[in-house]
C-alpha positions, 0 to 999 in steps of 0.5 A, spaced: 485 480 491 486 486 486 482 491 486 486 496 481 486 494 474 494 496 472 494 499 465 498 496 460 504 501 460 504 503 467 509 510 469 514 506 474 514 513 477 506 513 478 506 508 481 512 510 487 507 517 487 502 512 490 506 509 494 508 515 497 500 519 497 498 512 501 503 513 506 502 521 507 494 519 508 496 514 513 499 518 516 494 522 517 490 517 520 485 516 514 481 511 515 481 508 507 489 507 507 488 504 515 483 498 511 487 498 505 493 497 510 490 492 514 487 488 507 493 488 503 499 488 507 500 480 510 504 484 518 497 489 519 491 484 518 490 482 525 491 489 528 486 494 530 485 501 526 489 505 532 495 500 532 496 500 525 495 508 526 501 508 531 506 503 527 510 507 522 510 503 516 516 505 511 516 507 503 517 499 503 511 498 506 507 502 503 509 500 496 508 492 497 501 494 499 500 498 492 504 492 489 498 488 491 492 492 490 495 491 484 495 484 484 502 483 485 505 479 490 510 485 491 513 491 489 519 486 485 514 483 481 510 489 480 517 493 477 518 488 472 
């Protein structure tokens, strides 16, 4: 379920910003990006908060969790 409204003419480019800030902020261990990881991203719904702190999600990763606070189903379909 989407959580973010998308604007009507959204920056392709802010939205891999996003991508990228959500990775550094997990990668700093912050709780909010560990539950939206767990919520949004299909691979980490069942994992614990440190399981999902020790696994190394890629750029991928982070952009399809975007996608779909979004409401996509990944980041394709939220390119285009």
């Amino acid at each position: 379920m989407p959580i973010k409204p998308l604007l009507p003419s959204p920056s392709l480019e802010h939205l891999r910003y996003q991508a990228r800030d959500f990775l550094n902020a997990l990668s700093q261990g912050n709780a909010e990006a560990v539950a939206r990881t767990r919520e949004f991203h299909p691979q980490f719904a069942r994992m614990s908060d440190a399981e999902i702190r020790r696994s190394k999600l890629s750029l991928a990763d982070a952009q399809l969790i975007i996608a779909r606070e979004y409401g996509f189903e990944s980041w394709p379909k939220l390119k285009h």
